[in-house]
C-alpha positions as CSV (number, residue, x, y, z in Angstrom):
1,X,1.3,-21.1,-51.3
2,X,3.7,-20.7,-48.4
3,X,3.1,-22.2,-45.0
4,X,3.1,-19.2,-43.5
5,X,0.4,-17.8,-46.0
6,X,-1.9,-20.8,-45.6
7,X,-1.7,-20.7,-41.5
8,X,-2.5,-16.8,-41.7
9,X,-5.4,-17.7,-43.8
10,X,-6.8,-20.0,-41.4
11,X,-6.6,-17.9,-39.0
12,X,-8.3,-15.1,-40.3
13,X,-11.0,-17.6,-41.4
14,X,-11.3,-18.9,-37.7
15,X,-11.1,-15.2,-36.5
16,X,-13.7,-14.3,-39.1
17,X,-15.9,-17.4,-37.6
18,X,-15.6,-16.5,-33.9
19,X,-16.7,-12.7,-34.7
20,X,-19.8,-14.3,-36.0
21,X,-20.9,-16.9,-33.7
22,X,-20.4,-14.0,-30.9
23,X,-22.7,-11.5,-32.8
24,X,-25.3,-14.9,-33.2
25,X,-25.4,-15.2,-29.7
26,X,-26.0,-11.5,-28.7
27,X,-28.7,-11.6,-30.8
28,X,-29.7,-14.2,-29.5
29,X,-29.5,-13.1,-25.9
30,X,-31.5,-10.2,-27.1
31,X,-34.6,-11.7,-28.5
32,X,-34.7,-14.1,-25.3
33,X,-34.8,-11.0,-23.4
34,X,-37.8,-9.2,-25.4
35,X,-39.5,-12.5,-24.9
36,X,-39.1,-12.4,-21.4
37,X,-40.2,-9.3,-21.2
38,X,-43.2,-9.4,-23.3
39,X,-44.3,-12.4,-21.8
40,X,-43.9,-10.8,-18.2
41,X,-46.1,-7.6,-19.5
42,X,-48.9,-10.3,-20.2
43,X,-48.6,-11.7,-16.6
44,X,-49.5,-8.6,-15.0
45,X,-52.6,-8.5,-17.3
46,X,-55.9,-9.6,-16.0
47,X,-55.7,-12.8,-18.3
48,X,-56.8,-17.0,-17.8
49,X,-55.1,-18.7,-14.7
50,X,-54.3,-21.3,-17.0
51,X,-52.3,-18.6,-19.4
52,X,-50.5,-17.4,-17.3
53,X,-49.4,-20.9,-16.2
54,X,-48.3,-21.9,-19.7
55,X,-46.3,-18.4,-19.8
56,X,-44.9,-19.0,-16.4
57,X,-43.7,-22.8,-17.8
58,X,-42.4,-20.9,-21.1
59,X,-40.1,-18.6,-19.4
60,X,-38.6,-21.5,-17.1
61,X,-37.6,-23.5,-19.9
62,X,-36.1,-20.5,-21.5
């Protein structure tokens, strides 16, 4: 195997990597978001002060 063969290889690996660990982290974003959201949804309810306390803590830390 060349150099030039096993330094395209790499790279394609690494490229292969990044592509990944950017489609992770929309997903990621994503189901943060629907979190957020439901959780919000269950504040407006009429639900237990101390609920919505513990939700209010939840989202913060997100």
């Amino acid at each position: 195997m060349k150099t030039i063969d096993y330094l395209e290889k790499q790279y394609n690996h690494a490229f292969e990597m990044l592509k990944f660990g950017e489609s992770k982290n929309i997903a990621l974003i994503a189901f943060n978001g629907a979190i957020i959201v439901g959780i919000s949804k269950l504040l407006t309810d009429n639900i237990d002060f101390y609920l919505k306390l513990f939700f209010i803590y939840v989202i913060l830390m997100m």
